[in-house]
C-alpha positions in Angstrom: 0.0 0.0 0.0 1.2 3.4 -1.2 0.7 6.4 1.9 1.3 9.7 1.7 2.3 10.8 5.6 3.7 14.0 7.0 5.2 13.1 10.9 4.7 15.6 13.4 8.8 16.0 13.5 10.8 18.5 11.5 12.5 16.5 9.2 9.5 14.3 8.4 7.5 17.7 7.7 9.6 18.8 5.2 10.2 15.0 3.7 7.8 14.4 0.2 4.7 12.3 0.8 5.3 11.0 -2.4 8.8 9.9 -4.4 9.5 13.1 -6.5 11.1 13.1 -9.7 10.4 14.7 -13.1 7.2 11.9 -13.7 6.1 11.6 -10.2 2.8 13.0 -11.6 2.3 10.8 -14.6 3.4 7.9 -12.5 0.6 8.1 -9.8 -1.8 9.1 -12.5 -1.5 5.7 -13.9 -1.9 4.1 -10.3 -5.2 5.4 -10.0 -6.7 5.0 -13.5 -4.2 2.3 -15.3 -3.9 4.4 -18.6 -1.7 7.8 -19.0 -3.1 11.3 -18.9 -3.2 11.9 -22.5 -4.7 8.6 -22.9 -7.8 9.3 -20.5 -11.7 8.6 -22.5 -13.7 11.5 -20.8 -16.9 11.4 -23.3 -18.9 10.0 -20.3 -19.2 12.5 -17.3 -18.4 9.9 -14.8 -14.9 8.8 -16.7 -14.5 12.8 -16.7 -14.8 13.7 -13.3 -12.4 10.4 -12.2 -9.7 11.7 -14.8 -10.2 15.5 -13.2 -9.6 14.4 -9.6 -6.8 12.2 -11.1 -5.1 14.9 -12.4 -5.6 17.5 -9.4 -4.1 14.5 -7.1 -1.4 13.9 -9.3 -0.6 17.7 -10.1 -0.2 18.0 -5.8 2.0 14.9 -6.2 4.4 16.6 -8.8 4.6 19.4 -6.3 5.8 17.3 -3.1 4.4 17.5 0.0 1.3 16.2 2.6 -1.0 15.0 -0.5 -4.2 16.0 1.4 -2.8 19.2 2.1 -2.3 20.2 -1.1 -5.3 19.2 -2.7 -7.5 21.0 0.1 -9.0 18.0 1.8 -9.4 16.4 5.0 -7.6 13.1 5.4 -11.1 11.4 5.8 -12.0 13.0 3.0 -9.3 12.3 0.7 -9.4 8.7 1.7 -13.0 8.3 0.5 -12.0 9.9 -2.6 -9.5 7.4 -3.0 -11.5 4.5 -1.6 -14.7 5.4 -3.9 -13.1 6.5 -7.5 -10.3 4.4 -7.1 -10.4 1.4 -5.4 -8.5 -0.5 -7.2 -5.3 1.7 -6.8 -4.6 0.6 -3.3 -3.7 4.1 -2.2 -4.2 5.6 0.9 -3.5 9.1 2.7 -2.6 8.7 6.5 -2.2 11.7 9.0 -1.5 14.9 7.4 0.3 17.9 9.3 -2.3 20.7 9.9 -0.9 24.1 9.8 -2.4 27.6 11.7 -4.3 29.7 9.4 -2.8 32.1 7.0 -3.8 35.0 4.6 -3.8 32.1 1.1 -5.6 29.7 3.5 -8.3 31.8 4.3 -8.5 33.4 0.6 -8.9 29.7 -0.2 -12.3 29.4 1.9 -13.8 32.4 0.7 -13.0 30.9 -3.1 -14.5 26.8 -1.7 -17.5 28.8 -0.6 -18.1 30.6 -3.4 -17.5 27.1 -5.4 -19.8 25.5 -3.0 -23.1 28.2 -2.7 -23.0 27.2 -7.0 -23.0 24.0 -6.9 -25.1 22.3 -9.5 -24.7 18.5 -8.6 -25.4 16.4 -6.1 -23.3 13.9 -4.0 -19.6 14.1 -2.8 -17.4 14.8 -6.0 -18.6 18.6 -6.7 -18.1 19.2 -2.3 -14.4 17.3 -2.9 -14.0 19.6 -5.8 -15.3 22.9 -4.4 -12.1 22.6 -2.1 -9.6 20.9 -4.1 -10.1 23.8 -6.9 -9.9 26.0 -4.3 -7.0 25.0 -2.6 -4.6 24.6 -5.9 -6.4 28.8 -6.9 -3.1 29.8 -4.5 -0.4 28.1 -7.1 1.3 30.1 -9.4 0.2 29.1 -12.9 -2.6 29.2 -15.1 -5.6 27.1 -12.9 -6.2 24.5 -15.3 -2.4 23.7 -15.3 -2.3 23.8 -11.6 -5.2 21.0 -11.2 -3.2 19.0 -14.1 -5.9 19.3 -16.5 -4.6 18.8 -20.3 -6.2 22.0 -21.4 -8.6 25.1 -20.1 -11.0 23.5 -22.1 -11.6 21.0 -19.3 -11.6 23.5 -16.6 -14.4 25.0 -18.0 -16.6 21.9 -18.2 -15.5 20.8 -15.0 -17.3 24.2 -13.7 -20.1 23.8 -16.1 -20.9 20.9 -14.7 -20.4 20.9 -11.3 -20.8 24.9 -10.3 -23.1 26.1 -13.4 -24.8 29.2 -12.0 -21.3 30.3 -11.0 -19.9 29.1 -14.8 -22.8 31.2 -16.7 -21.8 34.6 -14.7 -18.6 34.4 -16.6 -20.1 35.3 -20.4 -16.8 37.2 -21.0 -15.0 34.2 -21.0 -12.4 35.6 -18.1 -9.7 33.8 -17.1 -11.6 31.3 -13.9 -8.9 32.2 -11.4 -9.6 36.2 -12.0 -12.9 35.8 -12.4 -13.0 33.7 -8.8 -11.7 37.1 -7.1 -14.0 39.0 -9.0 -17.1 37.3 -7.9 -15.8 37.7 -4.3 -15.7 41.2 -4.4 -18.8 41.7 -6.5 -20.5 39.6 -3.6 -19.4 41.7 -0.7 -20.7 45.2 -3.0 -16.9 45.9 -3.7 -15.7 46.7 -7.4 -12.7 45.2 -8.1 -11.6 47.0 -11.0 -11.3 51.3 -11.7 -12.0 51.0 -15.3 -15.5 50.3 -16.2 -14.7 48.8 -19.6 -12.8 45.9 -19.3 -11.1 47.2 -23.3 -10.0 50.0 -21.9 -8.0 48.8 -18.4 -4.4 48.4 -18.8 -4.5 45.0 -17.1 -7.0 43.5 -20.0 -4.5 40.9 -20.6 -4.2 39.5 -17.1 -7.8 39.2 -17.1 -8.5 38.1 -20.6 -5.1 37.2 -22.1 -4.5 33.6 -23.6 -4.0 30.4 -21.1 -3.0 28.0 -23.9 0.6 26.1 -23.4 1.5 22.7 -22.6 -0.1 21.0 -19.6 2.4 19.3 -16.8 1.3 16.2 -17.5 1.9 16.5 -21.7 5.4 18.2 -20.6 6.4 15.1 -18.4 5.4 12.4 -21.3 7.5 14.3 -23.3 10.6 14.6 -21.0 10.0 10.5 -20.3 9.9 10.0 -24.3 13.1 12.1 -24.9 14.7 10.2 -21.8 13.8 6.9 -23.4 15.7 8.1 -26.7 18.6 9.4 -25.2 19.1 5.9 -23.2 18.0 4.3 -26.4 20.9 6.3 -28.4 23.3 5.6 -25.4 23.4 1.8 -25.6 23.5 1.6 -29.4 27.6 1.3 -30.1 29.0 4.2 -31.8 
């Protein structure tokens, strides 16, 4: 059995719950769903909604650290996410290191209960997802690429399907990380922006601007494939 464990002690608090590497992510992607990222059959919303908390789980791998910590959940909770969508994976989270509240943790509550007051489906997955999408909002990159979706594409129907009424206030198309914040504010009678046209604001592009690249997942298969060849190129005599 796999476990992902943060000790109470220093070292152990700072020591991976996962092995790390370059395909960390990919690898434990595969544990839980048997076929690669890139490989994933989402037509039916069921195989969707196992590849997106798939990817969110492996994304927090690829990042190191208590696993249910940085997907936002509980342990109990993260074990029945594990124990219901992938029961076959033999993976387990055991105690996870708790920390005392600070400024990104409570910005990630106000964003769960925004995610959660929209909710559009029933059951366990959409209040699992409220707070993982939340949680992984405080990373760096584009959101989509910090749940370790393989395009924005599937951010947006994982909010269409799961938050709608929050999904349908976004008619602009703004980037779902900005558009998170801007709900917030518009919620509590603040205005977030000065300018009242969004064409004419000087920050248009960090609102609207592209989120296309290469997911972390598609970048990973591609190290692993170039690896392969360069070991493949090593052992052929020169």
């Amino acid at each position: 059995m796999i476990a992902a464990q943060a000790r109470t002690s220093e070292a152990a608090a700072n020591r991976p719950a996962w092995p790390l590497g370059p395909h960390a992510g990919i690898a434990f992607y595969r544990l839980l769903t048997g076929c690669d990222p890139a490989e994933a059959d989402i037509r039916a919303d069921d195989d969707f909604d196992r590849h997106v908390l798939a990817s969110i789980l492996a994304a927090a791998v690829m990042d190191g650290g208590p696993l249910a910590e940085r997907v936002g959940l509980s342990e109990q909770d993260l074990n029945d996410l594990l124990a219901r969508n992938f029961p076959s994976a033999m993976v387990r989270a055991f105690a996870w290191l708790p920390r005392s509240a600070s400024g990104s943790e409570d910005e990630t509550i106000m964003v769960r209960d925004l995610l959660l007051a929209q909710r559009s489906t029933a059951g366990d997955v959409g209040h699992w997802l409220a707070a993982m999408v939340a949680r992984r909002a405080i990373e760096p990159n584009h959101l989509w690429e910090d749940l370790g979706l393989r395009e924005r594409s599937e951010l947006s129907r994982l909010l269409a399907r799961h938050f709608a009424p929050l999904a349908q206030r976004n008619t602009a198309n703004m980037r779902w990380k900005r558009f998170f914040y801007r709900m917030l504010c518009e919620d509590d009678g603040f205005v977030m922006c000065t300018t009242p046209v969004c064409t004419e604001c000087n920050d248009f592009d960090l609102c609207f601007g592209e989120e296309s690249g290469e997911s972390r997942m598609a970048e990973r298969r591609r190290e692993i494939l170039r690896g392969d060849g360069e070991r493949g190129d090593a052992a052929r005599p020169a």
